[in-house]
N, CA, C and O atoms as a CHARMM CRD file, in Angstrom:
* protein
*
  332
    1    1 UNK  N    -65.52400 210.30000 117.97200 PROA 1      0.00000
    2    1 UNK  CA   -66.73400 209.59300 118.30300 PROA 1      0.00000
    3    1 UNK  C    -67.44200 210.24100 119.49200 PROA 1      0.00000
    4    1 UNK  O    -68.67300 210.25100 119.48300 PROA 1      0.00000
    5    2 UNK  N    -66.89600 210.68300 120.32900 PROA 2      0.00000
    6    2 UNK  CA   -67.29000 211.27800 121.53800 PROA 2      0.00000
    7    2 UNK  C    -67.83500 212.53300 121.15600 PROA 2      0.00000
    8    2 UNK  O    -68.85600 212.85000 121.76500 PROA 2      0.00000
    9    3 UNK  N    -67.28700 213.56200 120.04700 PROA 3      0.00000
   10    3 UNK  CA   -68.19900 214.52900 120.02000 PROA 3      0.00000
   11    3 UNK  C    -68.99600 214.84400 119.16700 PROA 3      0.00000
   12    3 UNK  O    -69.43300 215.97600 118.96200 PROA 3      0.00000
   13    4 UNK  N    -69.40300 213.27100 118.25400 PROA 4      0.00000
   14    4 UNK  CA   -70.90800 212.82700 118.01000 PROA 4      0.00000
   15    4 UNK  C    -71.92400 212.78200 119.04200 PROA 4      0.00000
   16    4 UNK  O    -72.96600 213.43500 119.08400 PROA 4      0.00000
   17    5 UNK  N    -71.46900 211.89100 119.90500 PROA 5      0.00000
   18    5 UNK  CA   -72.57400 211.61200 121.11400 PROA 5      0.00000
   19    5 UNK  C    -72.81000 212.64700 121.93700 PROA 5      0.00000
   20    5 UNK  O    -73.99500 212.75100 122.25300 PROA 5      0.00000
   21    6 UNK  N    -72.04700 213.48300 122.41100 PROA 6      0.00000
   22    6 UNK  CA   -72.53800 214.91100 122.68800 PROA 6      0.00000
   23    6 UNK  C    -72.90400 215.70300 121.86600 PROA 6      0.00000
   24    6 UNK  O    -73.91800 216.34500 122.14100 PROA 6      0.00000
   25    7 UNK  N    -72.27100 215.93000 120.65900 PROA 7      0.00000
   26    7 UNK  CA   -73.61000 217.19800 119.36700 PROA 7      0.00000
   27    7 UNK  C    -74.51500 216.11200 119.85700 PROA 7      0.00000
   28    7 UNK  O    -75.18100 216.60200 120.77000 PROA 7      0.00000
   29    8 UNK  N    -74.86900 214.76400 119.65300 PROA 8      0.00000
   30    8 UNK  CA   -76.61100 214.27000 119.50600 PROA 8      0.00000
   31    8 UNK  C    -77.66800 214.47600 120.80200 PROA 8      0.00000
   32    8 UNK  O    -78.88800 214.60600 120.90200 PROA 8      0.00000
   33    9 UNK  N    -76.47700 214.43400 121.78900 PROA 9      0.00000
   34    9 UNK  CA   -77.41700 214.33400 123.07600 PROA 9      0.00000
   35    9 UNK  C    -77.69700 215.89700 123.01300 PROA 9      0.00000
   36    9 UNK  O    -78.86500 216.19900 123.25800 PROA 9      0.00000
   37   10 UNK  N    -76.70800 217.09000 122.68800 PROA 10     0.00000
   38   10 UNK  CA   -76.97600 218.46400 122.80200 PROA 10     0.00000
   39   10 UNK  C    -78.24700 218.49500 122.05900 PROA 10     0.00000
   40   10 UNK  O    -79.19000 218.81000 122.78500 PROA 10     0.00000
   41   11 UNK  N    -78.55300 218.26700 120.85300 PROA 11     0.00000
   42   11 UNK  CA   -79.24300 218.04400 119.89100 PROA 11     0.00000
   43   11 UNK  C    -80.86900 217.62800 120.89800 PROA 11     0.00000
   44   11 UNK  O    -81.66900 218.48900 121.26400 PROA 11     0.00000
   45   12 UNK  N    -80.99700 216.24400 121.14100 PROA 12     0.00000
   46   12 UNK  CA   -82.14900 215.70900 122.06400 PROA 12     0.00000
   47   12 UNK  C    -82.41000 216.81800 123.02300 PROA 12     0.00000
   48   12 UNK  O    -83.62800 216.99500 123.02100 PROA 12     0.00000
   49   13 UNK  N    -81.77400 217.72400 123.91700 PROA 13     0.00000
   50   13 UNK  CA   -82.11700 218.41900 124.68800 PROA 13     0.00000
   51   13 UNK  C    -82.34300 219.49300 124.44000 PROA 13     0.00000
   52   13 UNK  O    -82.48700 220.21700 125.42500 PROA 13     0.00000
   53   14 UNK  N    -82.46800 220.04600 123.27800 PROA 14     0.00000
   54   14 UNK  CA   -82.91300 221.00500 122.24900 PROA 14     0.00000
   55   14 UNK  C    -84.29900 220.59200 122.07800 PROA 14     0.00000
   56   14 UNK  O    -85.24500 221.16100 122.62300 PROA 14     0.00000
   57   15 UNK  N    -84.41000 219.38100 121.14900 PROA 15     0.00000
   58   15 UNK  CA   -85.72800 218.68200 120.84300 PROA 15     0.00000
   59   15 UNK  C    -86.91000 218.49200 122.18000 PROA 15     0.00000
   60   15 UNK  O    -88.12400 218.69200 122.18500 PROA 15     0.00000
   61   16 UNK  N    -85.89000 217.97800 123.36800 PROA 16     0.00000
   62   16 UNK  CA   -86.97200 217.75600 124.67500 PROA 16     0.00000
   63   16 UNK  C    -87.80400 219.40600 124.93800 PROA 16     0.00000
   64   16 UNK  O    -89.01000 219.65000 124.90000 PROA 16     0.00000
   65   17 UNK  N    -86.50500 220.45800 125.23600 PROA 17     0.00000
   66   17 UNK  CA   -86.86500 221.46800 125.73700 PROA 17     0.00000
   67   17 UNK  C    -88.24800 222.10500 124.47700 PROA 17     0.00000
   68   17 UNK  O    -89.12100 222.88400 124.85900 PROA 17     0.00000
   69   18 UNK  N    -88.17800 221.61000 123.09400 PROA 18     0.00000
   70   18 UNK  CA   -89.46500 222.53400 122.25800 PROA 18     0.00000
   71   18 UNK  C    -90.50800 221.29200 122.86100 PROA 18     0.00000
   72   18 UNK  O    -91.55100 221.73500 123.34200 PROA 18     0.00000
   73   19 UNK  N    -90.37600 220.05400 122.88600 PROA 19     0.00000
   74   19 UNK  CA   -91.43300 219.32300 123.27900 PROA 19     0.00000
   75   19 UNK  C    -92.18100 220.05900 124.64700 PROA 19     0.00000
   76   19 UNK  O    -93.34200 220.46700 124.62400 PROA 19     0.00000
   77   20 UNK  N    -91.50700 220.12100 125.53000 PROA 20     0.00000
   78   20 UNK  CA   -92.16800 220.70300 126.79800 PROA 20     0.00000
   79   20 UNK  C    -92.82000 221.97800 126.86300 PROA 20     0.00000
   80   20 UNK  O    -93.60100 222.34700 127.73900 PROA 20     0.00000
   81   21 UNK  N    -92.27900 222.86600 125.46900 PROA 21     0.00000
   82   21 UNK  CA   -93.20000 224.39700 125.98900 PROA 21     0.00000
   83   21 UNK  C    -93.76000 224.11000 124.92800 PROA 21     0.00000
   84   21 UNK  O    -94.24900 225.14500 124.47600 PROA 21     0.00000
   85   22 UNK  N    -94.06300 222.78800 123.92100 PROA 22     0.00000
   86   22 UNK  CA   -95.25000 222.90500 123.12900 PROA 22     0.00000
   87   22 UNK  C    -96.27700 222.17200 123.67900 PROA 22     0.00000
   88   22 UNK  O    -97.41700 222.42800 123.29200 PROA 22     0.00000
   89   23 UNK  N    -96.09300 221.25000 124.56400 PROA 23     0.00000
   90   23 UNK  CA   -96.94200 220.57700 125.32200 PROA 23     0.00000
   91   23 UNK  C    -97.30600 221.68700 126.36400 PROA 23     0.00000
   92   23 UNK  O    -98.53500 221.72100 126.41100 PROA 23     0.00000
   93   24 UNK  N    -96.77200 222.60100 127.21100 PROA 24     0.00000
   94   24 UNK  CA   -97.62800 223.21700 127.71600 PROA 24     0.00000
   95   24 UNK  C    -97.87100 224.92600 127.39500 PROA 24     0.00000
   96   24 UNK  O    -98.01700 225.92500 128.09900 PROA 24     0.00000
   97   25 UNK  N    -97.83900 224.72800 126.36700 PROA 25     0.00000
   98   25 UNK  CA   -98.50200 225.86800 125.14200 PROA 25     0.00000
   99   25 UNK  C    -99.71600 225.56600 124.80800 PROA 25     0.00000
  100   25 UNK  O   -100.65100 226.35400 124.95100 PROA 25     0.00000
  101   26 UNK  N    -99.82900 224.40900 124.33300 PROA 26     0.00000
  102   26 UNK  CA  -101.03600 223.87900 123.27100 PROA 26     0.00000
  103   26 UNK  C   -101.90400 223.26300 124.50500 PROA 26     0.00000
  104   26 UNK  O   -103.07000 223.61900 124.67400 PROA 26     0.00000
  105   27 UNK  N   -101.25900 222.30700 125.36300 PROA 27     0.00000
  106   27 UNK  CA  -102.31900 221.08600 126.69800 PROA 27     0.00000
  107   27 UNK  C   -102.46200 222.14600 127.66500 PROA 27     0.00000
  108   27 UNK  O   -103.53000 222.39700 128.22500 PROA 27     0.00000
  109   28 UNK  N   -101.55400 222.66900 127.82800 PROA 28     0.00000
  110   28 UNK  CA  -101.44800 223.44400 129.29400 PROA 28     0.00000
  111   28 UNK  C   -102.96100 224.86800 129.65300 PROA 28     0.00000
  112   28 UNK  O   -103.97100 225.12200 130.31000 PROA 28     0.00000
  113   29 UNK  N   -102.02500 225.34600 128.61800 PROA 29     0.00000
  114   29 UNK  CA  -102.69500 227.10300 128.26700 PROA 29     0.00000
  115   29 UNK  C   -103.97800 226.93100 127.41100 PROA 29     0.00000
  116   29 UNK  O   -104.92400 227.71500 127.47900 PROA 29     0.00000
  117   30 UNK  N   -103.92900 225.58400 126.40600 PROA 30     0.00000
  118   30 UNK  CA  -105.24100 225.40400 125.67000 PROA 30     0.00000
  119   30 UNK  C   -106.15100 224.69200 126.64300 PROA 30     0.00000
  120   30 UNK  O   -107.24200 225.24700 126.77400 PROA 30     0.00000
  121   31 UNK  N   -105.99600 223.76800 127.24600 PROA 31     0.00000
  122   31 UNK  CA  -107.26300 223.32700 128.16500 PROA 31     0.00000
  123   31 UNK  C   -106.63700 222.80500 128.87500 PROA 31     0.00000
  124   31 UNK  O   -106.06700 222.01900 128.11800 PROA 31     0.00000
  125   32 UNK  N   -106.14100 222.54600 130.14200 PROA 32     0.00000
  126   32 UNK  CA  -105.55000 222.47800 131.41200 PROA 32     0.00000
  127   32 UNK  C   -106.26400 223.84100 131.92000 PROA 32     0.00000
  128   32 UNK  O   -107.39600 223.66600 132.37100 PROA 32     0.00000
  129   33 UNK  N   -105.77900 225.17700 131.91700 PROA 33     0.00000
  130   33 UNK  CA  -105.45000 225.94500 132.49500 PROA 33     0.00000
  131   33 UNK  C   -106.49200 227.09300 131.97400 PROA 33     0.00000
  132   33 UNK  O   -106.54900 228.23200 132.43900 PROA 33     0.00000
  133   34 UNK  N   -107.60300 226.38100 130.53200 PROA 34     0.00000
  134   34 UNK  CA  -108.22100 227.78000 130.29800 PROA 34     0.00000
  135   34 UNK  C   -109.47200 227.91100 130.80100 PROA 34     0.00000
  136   34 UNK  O   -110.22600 228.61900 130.13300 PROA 34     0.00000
  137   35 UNK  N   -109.86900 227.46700 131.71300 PROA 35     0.00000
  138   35 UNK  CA  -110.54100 228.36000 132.65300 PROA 35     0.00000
  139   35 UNK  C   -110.22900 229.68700 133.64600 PROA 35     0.00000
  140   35 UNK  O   -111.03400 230.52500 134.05300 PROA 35     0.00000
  141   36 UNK  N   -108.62000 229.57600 133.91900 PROA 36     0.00000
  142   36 UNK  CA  -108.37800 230.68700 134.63100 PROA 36     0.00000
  143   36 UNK  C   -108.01000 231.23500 133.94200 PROA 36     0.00000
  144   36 UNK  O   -108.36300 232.30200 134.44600 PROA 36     0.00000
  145   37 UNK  N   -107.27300 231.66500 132.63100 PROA 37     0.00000
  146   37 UNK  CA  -106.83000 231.87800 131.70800 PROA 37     0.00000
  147   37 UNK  C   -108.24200 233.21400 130.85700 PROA 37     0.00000
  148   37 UNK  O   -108.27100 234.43300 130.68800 PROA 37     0.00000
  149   38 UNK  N   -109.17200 232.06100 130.55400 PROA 38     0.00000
  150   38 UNK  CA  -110.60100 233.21800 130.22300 PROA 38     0.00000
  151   38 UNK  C   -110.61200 234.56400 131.09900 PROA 38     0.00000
  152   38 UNK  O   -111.04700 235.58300 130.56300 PROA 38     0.00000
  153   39 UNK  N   -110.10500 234.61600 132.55300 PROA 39     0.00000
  154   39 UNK  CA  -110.34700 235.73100 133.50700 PROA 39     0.00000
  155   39 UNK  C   -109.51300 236.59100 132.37300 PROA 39     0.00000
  156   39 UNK  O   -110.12800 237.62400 132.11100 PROA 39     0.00000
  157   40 UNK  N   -108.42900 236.47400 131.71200 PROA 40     0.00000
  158   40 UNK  CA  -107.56000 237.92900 131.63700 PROA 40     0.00000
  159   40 UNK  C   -108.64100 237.88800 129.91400 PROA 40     0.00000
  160   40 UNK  O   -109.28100 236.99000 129.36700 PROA 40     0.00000
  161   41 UNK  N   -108.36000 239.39600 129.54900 PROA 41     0.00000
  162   41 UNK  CA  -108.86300 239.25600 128.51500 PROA 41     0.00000
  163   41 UNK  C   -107.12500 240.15000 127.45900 PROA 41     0.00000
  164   41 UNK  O   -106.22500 240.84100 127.93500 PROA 41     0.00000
  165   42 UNK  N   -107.31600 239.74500 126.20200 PROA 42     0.00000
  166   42 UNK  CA  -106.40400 240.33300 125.36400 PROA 42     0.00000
  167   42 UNK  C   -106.87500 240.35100 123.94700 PROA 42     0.00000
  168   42 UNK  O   -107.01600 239.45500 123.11500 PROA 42     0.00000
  169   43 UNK  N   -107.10600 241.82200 123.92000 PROA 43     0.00000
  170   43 UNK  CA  -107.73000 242.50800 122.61400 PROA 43     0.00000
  171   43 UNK  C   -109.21700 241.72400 122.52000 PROA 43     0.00000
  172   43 UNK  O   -109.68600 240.97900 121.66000 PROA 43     0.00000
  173   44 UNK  N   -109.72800 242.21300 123.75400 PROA 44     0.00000
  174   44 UNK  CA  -111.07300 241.77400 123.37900 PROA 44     0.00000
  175   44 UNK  C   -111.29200 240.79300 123.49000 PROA 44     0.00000
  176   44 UNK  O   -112.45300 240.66900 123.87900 PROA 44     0.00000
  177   45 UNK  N   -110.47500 239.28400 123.28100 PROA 45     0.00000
  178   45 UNK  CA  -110.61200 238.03300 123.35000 PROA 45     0.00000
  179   45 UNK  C   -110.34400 237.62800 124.55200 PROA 45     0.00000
  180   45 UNK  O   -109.49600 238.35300 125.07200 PROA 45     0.00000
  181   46 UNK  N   -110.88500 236.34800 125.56100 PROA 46     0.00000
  182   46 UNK  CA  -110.28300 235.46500 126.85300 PROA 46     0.00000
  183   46 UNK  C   -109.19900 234.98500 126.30800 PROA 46     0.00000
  184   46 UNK  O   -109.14800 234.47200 125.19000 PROA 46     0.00000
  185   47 UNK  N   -108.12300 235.15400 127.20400 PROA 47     0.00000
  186   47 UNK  CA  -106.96500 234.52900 126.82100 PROA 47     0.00000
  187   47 UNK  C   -106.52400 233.44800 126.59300 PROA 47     0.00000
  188   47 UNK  O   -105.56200 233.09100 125.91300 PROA 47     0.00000
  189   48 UNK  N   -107.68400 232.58100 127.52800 PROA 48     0.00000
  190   48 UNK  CA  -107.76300 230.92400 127.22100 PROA 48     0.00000
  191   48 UNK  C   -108.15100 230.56500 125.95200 PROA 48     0.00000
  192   48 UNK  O   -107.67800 229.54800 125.44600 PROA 48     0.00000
  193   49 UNK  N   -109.17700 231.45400 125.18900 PROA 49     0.00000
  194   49 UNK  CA  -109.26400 231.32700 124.18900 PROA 49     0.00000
  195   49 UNK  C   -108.39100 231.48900 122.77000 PROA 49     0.00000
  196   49 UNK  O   -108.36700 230.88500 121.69800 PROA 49     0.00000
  197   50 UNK  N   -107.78400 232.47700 123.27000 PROA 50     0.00000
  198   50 UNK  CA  -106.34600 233.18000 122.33200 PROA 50     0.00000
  199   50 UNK  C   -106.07500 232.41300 122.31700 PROA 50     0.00000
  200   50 UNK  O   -106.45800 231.73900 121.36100 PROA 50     0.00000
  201   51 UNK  N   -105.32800 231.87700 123.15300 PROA 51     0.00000
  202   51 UNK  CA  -104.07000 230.75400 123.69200 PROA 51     0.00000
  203   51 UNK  C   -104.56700 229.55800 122.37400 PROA 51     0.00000
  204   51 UNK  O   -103.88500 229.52800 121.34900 PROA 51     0.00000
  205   52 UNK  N   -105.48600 228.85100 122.48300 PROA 52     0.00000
  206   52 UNK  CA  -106.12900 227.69900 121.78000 PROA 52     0.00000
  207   52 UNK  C   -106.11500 228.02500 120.93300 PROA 52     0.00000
  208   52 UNK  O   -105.33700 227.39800 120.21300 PROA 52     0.00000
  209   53 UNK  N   -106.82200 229.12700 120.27800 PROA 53     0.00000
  210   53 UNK  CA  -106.73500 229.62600 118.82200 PROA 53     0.00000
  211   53 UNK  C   -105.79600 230.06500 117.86100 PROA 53     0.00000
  212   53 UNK  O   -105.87300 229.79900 116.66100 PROA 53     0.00000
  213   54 UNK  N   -104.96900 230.69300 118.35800 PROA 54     0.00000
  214   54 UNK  CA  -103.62600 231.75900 117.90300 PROA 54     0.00000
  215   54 UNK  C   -102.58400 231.34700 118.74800 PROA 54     0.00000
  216   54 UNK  O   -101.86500 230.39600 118.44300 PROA 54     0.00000
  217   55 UNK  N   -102.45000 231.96500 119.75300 PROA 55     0.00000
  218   55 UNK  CA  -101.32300 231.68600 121.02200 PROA 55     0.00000
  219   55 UNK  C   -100.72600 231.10100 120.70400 PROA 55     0.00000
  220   55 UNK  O    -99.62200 231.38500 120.24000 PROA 55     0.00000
  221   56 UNK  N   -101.36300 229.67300 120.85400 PROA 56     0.00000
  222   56 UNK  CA  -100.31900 228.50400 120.35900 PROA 56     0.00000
  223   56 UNK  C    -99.19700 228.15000 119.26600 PROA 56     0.00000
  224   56 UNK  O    -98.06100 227.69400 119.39400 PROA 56     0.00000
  225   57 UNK  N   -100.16100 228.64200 117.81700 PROA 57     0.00000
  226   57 UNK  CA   -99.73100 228.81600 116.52800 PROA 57     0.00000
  227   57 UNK  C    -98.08900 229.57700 116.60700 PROA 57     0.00000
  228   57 UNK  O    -97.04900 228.97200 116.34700 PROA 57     0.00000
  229   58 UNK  N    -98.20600 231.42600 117.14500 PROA 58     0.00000
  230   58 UNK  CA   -97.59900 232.14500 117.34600 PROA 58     0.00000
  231   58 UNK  C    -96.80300 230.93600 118.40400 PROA 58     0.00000
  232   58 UNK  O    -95.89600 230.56100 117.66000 PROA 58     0.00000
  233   59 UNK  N    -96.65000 230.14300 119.69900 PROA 59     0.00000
  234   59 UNK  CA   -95.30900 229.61900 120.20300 PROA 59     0.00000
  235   59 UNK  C    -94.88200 228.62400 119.13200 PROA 59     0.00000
  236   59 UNK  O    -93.68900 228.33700 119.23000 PROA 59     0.00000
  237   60 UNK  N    -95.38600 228.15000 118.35300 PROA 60     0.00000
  238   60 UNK  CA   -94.89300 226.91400 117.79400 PROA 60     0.00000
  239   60 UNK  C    -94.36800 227.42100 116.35600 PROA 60     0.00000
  240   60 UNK  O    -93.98400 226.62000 115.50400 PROA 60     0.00000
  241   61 UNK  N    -94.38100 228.73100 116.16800 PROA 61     0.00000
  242   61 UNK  CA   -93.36500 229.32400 114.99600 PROA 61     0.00000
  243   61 UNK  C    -92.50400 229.89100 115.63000 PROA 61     0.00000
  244   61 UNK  O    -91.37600 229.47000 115.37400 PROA 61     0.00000
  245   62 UNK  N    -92.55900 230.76300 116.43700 PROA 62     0.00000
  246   62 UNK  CA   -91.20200 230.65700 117.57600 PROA 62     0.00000
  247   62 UNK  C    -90.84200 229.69500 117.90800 PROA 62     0.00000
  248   62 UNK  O    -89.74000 229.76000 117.36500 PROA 62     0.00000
  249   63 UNK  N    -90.84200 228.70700 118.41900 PROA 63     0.00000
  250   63 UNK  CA   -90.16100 227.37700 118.21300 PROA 63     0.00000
  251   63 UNK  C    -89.29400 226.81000 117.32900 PROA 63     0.00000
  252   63 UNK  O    -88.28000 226.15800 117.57800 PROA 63     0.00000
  253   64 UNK  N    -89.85100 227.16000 116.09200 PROA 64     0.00000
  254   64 UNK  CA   -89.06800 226.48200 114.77800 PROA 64     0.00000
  255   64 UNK  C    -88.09500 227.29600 114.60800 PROA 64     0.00000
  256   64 UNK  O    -87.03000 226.74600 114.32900 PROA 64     0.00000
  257   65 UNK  N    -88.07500 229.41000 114.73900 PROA 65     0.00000
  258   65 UNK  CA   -86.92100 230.17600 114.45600 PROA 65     0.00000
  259   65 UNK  C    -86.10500 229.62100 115.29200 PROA 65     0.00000
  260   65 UNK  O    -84.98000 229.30600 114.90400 PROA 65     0.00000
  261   66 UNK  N    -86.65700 229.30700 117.08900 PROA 66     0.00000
  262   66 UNK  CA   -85.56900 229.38300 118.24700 PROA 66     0.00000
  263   66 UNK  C    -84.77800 228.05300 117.92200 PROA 66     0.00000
  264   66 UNK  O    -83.56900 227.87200 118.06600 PROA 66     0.00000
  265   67 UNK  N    -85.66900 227.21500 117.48000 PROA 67     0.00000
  266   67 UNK  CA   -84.60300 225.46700 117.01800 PROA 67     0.00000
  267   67 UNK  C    -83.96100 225.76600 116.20600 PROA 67     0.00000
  268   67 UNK  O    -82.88600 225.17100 116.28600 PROA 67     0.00000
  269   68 UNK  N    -84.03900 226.69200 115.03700 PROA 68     0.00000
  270   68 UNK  CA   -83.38900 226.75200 113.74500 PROA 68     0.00000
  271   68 UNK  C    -81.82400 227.41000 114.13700 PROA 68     0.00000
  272   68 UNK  O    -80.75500 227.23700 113.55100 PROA 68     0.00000
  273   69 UNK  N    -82.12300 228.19700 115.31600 PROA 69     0.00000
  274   69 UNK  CA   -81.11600 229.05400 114.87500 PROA 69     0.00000
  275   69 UNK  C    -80.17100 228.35200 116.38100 PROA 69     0.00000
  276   69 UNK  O    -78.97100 228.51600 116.60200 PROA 69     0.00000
  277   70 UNK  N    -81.16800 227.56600 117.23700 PROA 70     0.00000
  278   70 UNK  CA   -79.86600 226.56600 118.05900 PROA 70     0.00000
  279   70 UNK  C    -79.57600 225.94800 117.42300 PROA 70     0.00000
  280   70 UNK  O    -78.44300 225.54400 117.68800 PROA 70     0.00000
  281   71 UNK  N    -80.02500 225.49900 116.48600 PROA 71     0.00000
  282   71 UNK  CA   -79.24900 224.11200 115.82500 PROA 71     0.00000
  283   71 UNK  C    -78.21800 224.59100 114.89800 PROA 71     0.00000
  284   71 UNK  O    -77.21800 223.88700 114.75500 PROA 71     0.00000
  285   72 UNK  N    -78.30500 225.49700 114.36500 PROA 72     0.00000
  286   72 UNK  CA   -77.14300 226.47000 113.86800 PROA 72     0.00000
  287   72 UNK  C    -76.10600 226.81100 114.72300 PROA 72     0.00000
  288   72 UNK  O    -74.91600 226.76800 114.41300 PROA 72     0.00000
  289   73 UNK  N    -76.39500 227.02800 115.41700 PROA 73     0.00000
  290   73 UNK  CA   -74.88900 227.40100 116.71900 PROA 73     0.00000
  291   73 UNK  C    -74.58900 225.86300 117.30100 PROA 73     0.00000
  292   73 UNK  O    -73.56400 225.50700 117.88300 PROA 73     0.00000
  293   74 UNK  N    -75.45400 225.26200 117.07000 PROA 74     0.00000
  294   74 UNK  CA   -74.92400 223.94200 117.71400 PROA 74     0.00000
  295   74 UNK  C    -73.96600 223.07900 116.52800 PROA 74     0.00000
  296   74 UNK  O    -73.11500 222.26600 116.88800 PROA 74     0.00000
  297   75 UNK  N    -74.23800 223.38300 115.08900 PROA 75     0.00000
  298   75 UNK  CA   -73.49200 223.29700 114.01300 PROA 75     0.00000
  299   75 UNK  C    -72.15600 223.48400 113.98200 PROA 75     0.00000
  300   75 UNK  O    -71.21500 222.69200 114.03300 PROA 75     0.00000
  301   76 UNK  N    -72.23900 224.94900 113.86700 PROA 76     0.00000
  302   76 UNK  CA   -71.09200 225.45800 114.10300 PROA 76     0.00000
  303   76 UNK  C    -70.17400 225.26100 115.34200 PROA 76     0.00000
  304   76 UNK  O    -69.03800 225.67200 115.10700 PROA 76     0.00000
  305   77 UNK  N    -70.34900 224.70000 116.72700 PROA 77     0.00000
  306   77 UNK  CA   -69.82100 224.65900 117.88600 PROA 77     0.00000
  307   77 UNK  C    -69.01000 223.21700 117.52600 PROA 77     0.00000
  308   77 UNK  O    -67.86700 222.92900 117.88100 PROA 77     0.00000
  309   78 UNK  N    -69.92400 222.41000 116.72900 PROA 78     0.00000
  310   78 UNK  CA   -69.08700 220.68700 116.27500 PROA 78     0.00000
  311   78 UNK  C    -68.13200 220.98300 115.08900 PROA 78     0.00000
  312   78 UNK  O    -67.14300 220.25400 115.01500 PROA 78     0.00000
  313   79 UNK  N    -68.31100 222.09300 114.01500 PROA 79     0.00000
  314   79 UNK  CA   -68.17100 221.78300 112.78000 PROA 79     0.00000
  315   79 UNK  C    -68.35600 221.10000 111.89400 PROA 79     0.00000
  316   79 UNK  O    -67.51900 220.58300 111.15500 PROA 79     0.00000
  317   80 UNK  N    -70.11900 220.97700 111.85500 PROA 80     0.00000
  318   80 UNK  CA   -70.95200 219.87900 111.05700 PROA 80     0.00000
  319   80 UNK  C    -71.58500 221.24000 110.03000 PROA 80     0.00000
  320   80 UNK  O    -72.37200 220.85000 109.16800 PROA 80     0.00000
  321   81 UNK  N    -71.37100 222.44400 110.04700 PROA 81     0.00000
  322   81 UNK  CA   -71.96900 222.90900 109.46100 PROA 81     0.00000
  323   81 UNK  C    -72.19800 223.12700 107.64300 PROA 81     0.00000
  324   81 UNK  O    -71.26900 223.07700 106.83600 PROA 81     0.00000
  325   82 UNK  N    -72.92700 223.24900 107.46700 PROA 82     0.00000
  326   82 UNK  CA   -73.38700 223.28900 106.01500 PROA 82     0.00000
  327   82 UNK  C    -72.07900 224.73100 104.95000 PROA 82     0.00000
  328   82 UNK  O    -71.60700 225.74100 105.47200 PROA 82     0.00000
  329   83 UNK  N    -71.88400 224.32800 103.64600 PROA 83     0.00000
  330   83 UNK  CA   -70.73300 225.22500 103.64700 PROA 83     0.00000
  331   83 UNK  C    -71.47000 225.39500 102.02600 PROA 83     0.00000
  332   83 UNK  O    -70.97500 226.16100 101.19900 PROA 83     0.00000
């Protein structure tokens, strides 16, 4: 029973940590911050703008490989894994 409640809590702090760099991926870098952000430019585009447009897209599919493949080692570390 005990190392249910730790895989789940390991699990939540997996989930918190993509919540926080998608919140300041998308709020932060998309409009919080893109006014200073416009100063740099990348490939031609303000970066504040990237960021909002693309940027974001590109962290939040990195997100899903980097969860996919913790939650896989976090699988395997309980022996819940798929066979």
């Amino acid at each position: 029973m005990e190392s249910q409640s730790t895989y789940w809590q390991e699990n939540l702090r997996l989930i918190l940590i993509c919540l926080v760099i998608w919140f300041i991926v998308s709020f932060g870098f998309g409009v919080l911050l893109v006014d200073e952000l416009n100063n740099i430019r990348l490939g031609g585009y303000k970066l504040g703008f990237w960021f909002a447009q693309q940027g974001s897209i590109y962290a939040f599919l990195g997100l899903i490989f980097w969860y996919g493949k913790k939650m896989n080692d976090l699988d395997k570390k309980y022996n819940v894994e798929d066979k």
